[in-house]
C-alpha positions in Angstrom: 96.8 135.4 141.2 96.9 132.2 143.1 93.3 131.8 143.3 93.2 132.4 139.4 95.9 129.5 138.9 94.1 127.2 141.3 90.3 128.1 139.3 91.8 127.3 135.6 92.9 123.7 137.1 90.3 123.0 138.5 88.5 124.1 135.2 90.7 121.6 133.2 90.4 118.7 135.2 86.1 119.4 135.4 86.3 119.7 131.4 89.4 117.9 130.2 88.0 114.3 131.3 85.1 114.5 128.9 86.9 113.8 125.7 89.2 111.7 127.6 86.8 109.8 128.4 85.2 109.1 125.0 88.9 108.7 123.5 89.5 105.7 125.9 86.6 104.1 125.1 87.8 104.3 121.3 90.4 102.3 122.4 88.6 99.3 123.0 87.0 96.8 121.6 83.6 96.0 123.0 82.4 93.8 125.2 81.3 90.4 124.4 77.7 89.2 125.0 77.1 87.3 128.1 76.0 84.3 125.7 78.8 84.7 123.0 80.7 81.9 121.7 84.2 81.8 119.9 84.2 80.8 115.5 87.1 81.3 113.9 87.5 80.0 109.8 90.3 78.2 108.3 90.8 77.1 105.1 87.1 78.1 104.0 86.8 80.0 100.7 83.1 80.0 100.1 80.2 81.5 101.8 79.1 78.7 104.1 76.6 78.1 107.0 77.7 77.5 110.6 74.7 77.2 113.4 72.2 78.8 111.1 74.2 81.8 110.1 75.2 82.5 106.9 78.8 83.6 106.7 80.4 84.5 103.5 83.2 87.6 102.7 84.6 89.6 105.8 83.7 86.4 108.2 85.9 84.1 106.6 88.5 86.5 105.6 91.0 85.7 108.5 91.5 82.7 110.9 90.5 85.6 113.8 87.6 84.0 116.2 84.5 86.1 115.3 81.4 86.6 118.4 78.2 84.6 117.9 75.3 85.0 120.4 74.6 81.3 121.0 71.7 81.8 122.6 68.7 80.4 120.4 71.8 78.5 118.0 71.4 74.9 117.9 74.5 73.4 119.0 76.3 76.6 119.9 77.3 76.5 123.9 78.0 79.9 125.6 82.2 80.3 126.1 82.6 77.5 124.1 85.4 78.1 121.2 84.8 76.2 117.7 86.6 75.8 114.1 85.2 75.9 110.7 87.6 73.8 108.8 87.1 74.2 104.9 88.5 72.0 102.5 86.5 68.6 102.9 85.2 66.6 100.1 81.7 67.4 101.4 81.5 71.3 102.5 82.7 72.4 106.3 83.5 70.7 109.2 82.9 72.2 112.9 85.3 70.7 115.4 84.0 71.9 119.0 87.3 72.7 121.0 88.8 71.4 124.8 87.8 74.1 127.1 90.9 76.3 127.5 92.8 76.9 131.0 93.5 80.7 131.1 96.5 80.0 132.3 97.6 78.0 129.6 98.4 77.9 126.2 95.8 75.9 123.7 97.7 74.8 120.5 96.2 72.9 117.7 97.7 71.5 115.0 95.0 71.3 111.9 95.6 69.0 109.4 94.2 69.8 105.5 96.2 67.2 103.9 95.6 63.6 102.7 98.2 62.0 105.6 98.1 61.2 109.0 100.4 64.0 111.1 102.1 64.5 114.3 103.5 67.6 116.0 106.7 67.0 117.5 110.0 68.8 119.2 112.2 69.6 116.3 114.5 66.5 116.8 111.6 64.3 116.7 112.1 62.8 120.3 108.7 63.7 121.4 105.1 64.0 120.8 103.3 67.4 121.3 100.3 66.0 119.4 99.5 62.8 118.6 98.5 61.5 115.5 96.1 63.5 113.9 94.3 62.3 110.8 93.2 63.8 107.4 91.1 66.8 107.6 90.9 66.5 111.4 92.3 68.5 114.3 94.5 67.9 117.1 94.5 70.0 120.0 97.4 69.8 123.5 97.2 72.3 126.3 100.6 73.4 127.3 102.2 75.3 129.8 103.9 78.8 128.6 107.3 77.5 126.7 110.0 78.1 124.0 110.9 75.2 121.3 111.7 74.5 118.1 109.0 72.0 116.7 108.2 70.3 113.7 105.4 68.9 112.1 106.4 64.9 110.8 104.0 62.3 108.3 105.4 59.0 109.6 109.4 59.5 109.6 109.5 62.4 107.5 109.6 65.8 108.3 107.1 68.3 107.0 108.4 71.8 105.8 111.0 73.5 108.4 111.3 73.5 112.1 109.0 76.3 113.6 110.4 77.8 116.4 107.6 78.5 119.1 107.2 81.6 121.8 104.4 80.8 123.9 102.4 82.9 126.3 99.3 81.9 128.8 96.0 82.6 126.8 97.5 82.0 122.9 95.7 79.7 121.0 98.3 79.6 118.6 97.4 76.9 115.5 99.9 75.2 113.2 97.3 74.5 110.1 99.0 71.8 107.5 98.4 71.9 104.3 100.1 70.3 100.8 101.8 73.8 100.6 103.5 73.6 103.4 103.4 74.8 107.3 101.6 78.1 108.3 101.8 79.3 111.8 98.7 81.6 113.0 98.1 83.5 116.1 94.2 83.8 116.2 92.7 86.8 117.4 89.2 87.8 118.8 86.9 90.1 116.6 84.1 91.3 119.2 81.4 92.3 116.7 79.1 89.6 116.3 78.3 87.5 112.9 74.6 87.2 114.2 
């Protein structure tokens, strides 16, 4: 009886792994080319072009950093991280990013209004990001923090305070626009545009 107990475990561990197995890697996402680089959209509404690659629909759907192989892509550099910024009088703009510090938090404050901005602590006593002008972007690595901030045109204070939560590897953005404030959390989609 005990040999029979001991043979139909054994049996379930040599055949229960398989679909196991194929279930975890469901799971995941895959992994990223060694060459890939990091584009995420924001504030693009028409098909547009970035490094030769025609993205329109699904690619600019969602301020989520999408995989492009850089290799053979003129200006694309392996690792780096890059936005699409939409809006502009003439088409797209691509702002290469700071390198990020894993360790760290990257935020960036984009700017789609006519005005010169700053990000600042909530009562206005200091700069998180310095000025940053019209249709530009402003970028500040931080350590891991909570506080209230708010986004301010000279004196006054654009839309309501934001409170922040922020963990190492976030690259949280604060995008501006004449609407208002709009905090996003951008996320990685592995499947490559190219």
């Amino acid at each position: 009886m005990m040999r029979h107990l001991f043979v139909l475990i054994l049996l379930s561990f040599s055949f229960g792994g398989v679909p196991v197995s194929a279930q975890e890697e469901a799971l995941y996402d895959a992994p990223v080319p060694d060459d890939a680089a990091f584009v995420r959209f924001i504030g693009v509404d028409a098909p547009t072009t970035v490094f030769g690659i025609d993205v329109s629909g699904d690619g600019l759907s969602s301020p989520a950093y999408r995989v492009v192989r850089a290799t053979g892509l003129d200006g694309a550099e392996a690792g780096a991280s890059y936005t699409v910024l939409g809006g502009q009088p003439d088409g797209t703009t691509l702002f290469q990013e700071p390198a990020r510090d894993p360790a760290r938090v990257m935020l960036a404050l984009v700017n789609l209004t006519n005005a010169d901005i700053t990000l600042k602590t909530a009562d206005g006593s200091i700069d998180i990001i310095g000025a940053t002008g019209p249709r530009q972007m402003g970028f500040r690595e931080i350590n891991p923090v909570q506080v209230p901030v708010a986004v301010h045109a000279g004196d006054a204070q654009l839309g309501d305070v934001i409170p922040l939560s922020l963990r190492r590897g976030q690259n949280p953005a604060l995008v501006v626009t004449v609407d208002g404030v709009e905090l996003i959390q951008s996320e990685l989609i592995s499947e490559p545009l190219n």
